[in-house]
C-alpha positions as CSV (number, residue, x, y, z in Angstrom):
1,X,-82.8,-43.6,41.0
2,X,-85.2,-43.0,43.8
3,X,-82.7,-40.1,45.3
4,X,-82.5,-38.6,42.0
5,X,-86.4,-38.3,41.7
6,X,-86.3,-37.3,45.4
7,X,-84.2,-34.6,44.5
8,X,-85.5,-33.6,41.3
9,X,-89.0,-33.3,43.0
10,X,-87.4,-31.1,45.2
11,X,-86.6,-28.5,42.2
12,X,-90.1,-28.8,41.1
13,X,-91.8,-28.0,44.4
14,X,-89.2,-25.3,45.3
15,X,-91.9,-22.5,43.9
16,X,-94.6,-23.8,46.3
17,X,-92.9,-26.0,49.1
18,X,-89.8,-23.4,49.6
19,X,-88.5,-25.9,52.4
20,X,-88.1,-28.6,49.8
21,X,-85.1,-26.6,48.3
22,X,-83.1,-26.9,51.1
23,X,-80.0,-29.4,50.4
24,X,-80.8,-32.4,51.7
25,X,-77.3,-33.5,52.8
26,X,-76.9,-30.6,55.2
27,X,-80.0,-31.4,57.2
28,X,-79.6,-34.1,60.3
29,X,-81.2,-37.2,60.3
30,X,-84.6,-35.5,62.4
31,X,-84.6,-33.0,59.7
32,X,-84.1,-35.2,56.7
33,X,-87.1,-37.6,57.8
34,X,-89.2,-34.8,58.0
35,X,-88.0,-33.8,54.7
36,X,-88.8,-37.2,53.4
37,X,-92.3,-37.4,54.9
38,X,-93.4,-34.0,53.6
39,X,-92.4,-34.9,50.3
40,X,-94.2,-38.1,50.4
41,X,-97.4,-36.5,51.5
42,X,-96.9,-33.8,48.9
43,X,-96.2,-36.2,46.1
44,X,-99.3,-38.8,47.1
45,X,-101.7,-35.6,47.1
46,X,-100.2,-34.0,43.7
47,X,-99.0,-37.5,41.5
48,X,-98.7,-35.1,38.4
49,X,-94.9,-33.6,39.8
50,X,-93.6,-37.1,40.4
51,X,-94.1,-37.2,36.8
52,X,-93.1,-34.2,36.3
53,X,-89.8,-34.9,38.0
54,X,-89.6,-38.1,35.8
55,X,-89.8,-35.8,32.7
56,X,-87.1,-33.4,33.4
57,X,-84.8,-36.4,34.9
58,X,-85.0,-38.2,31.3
59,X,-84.9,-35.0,29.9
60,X,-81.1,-34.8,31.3
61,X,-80.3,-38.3,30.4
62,X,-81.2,-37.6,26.6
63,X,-79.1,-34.3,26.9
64,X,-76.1,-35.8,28.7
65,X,-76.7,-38.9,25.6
66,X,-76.5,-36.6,23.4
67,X,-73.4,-34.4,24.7
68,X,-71.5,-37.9,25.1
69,X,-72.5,-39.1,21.5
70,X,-70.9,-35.1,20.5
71,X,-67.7,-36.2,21.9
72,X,-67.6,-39.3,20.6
73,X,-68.0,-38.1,17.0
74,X,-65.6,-35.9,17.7
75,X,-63.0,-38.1,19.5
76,X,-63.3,-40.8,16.7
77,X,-64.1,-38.4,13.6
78,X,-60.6,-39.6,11.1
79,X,-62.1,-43.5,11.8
80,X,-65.7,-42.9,11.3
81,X,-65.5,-40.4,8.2
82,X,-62.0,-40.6,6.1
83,X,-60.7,-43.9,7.7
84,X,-59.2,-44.6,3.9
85,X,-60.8,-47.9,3.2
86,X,-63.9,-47.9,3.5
87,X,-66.4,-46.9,0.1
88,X,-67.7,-43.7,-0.1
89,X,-70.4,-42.7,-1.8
90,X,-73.1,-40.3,-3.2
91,X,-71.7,-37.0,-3.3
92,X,-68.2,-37.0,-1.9
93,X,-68.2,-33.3,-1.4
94,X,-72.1,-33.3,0.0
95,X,-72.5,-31.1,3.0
96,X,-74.0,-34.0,4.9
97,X,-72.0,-37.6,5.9
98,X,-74.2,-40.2,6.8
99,X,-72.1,-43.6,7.7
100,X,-74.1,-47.1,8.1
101,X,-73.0,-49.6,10.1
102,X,-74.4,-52.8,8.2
103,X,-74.7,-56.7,7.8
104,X,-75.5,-58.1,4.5
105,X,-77.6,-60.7,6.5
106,X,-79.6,-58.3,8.5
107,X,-83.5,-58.2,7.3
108,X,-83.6,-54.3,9.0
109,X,-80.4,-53.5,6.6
110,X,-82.6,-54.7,3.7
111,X,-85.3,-53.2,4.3
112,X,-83.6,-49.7,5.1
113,X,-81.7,-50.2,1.7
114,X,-84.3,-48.8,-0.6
115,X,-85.0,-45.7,1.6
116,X,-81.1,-45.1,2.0
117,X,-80.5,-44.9,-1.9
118,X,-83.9,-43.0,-2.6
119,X,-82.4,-40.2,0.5
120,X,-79.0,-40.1,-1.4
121,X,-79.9,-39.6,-4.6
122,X,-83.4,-37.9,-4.2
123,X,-81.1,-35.4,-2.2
124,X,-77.6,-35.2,-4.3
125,X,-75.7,-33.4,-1.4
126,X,-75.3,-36.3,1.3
127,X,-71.9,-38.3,1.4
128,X,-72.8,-41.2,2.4
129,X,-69.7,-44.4,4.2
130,X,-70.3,-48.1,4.4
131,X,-69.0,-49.8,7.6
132,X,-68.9,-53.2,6.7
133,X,-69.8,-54.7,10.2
134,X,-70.3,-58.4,10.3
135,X,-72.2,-59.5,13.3
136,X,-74.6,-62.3,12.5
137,X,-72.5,-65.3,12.0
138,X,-70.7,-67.2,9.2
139,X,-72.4,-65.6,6.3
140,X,-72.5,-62.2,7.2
141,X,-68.2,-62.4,7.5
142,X,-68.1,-64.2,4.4
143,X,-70.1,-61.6,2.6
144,X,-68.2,-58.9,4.0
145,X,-64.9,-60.2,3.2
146,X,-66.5,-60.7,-0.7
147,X,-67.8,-57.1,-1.1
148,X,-64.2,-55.5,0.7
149,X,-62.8,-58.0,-1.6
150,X,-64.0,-57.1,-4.8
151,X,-63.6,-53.4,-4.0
152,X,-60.0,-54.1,-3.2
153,X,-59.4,-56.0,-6.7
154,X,-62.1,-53.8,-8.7
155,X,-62.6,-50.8,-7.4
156,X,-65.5,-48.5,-5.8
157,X,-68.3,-49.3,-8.5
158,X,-67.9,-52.5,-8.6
159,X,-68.1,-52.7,-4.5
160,X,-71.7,-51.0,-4.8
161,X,-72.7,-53.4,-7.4
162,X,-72.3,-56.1,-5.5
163,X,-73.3,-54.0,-2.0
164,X,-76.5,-53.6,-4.1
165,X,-77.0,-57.3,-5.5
166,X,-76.2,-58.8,-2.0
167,X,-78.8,-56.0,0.2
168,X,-81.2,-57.0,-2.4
169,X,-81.0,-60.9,-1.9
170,X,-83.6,-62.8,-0.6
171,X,-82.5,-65.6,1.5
172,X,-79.0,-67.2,3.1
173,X,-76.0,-66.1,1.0
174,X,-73.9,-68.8,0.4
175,X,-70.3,-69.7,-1.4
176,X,-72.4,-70.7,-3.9
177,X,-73.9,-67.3,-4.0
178,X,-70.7,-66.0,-4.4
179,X,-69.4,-67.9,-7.0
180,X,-72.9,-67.1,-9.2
181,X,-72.7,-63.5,-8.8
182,X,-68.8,-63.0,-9.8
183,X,-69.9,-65.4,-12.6
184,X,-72.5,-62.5,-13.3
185,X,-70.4,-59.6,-13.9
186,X,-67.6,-61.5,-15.1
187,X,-64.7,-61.0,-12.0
188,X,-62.4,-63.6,-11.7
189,X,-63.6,-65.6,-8.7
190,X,-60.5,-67.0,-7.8
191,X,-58.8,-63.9,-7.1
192,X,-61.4,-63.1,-5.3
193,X,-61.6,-65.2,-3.4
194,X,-57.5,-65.8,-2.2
195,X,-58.3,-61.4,-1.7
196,X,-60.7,-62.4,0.9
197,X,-58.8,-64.2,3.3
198,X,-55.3,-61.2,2.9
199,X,-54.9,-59.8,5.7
200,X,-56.2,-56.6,5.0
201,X,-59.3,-57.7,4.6
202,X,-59.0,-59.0,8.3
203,X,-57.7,-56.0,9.5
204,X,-60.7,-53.6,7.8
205,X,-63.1,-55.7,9.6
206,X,-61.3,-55.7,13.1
207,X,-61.1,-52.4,13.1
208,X,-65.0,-51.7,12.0
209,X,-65.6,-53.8,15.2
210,X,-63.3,-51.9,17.7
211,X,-64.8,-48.6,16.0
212,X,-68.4,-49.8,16.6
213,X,-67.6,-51.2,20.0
214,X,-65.9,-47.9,21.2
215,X,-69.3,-46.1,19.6
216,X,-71.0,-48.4,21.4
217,X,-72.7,-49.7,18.6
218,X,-73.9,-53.1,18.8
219,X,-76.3,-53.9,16.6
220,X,-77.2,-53.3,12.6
221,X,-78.0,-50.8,11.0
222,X,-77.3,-48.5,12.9
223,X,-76.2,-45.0,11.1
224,X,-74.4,-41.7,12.0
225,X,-76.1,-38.7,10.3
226,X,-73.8,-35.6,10.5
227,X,-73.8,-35.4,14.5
228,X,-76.5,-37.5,15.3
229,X,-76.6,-41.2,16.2
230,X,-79.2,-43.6,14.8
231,X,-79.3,-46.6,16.0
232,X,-82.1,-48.9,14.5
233,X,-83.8,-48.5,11.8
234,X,-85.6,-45.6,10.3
235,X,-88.0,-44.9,7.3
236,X,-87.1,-42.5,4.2
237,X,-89.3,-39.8,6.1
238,X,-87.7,-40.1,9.2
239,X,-83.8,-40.2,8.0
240,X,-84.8,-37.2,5.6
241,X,-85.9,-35.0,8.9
242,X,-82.4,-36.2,10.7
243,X,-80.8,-34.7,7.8
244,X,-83.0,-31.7,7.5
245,X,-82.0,-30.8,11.1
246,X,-78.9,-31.5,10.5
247,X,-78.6,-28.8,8.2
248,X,-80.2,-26.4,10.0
249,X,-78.2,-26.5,13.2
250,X,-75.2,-26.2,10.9
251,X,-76.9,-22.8,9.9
């Protein structure tokens, strides 16, 4: 870190410390001392390009961020956006795709429910993909295996019924829970239920791990929004100016 800085302070004092572009790994040791100490001298009587230097150095790690995230998207683009399983949404042919990474037990997931179904249909061109991604214990699995479940049995609306019903509960889902909402919209919980323990429904949520772990996504929600990586959550303002640039840089 420190020779990075070093370095990158160099750049910044090239204009009026031309010495300070030299490359420091062809001087000798004499030479690179002196370099040190000048710098040092420099940077304790002008404390505004040290911070300088820490700009443009963050600067680099957003851009190289960014440039990896790029070629992740691209790299993993057939799992994250037509991985044949899991429910899309909103308009399928929007211009945009914005994919959540979600667990129905995560209070942020809740609370970025409303503003996620006020940008997709206040807007009427985003496609928008659920990743069921289970990672807060017990319920959270149990859950996801009941939404995947139903949508295996019933079909797309019914999965974002019960998407809905369970991001709008208040409290710890349950079996109980369960059994009470299939007894709500009349599916037959017994089938359900033997669908959530098939093996498909294993499989869909292995794989929405190993996608999010090779994302190097960890935690919920988290959301991909055309090319860009959101991870945390965001209010309806915010996610509509993600999608906004989006657009534009598309042209």
């Amino acid at each position: 870190m420190f020779r990075s800085i070093l370095m990158t302070s160099a750049l910044c004092l090239a204009t009026a410390f031309p010495a300070a572009a030299t490359d420091i790994d062809a001087m000798t040791d004499g030479e690179r001392d002196a370099f040190r100490s000048e710098v040092r001298a420099y940077l304790l009587e002008n404390p505004e390009v040290l911070m300088e230097a820490i700009a443009i150095l963050e600067e680099r790690r957003t851009q190289d961020a960014s440039q990896a995230e790029v070629a992740m998207l691209e790299q993993y683009s057939e799992e994250i956006f037509n991985d044949g399983y899991s429910y899309v949404g909103g308009n399928p042919d929007g211009d945009v795709t914005v994919v959540e990474f979600l667990d129905y037990q995560c209070g942020f997931c809740k609370r970025a429910f409303p503003a996620v179904e006020e940008l997709i249909d206040s807007d009427g061109n985003i496609r928008f993909i659920v990743k069921e991604f289970p990672i807060l214990g017990d319920a959270s699995v149990l859950a996801s295996r009941y939404a995947l479940a139903v949508k295996s049995l019933y079909g797309d609306d019914a999965y974002k019924t019960m998407h809905d019903e369970m991001m709008l509960l208040r409290g710890d889902l349950t079996p109980q829970t369960l059994v009470r909402l299939s007894g709500d919209f009349d599916f037959d919980h017994d089938d359900i239920r033997t669908e959530m323990d098939s093996e498909d429904i294993t499989r869909i949520i292995a794989a929405n791990r190993d996608l999010a772990a090779r994302l190097q996504i960890q935690g919920t929600p988290s959301f991909i929004m055309g090319d860009t990586f959101v991870r945390g959550f965001l209010e309806l303002d915010q996610m509509r100016r993600v999608v906004s640039t989006e657009r534009q840089n598309r042209g």
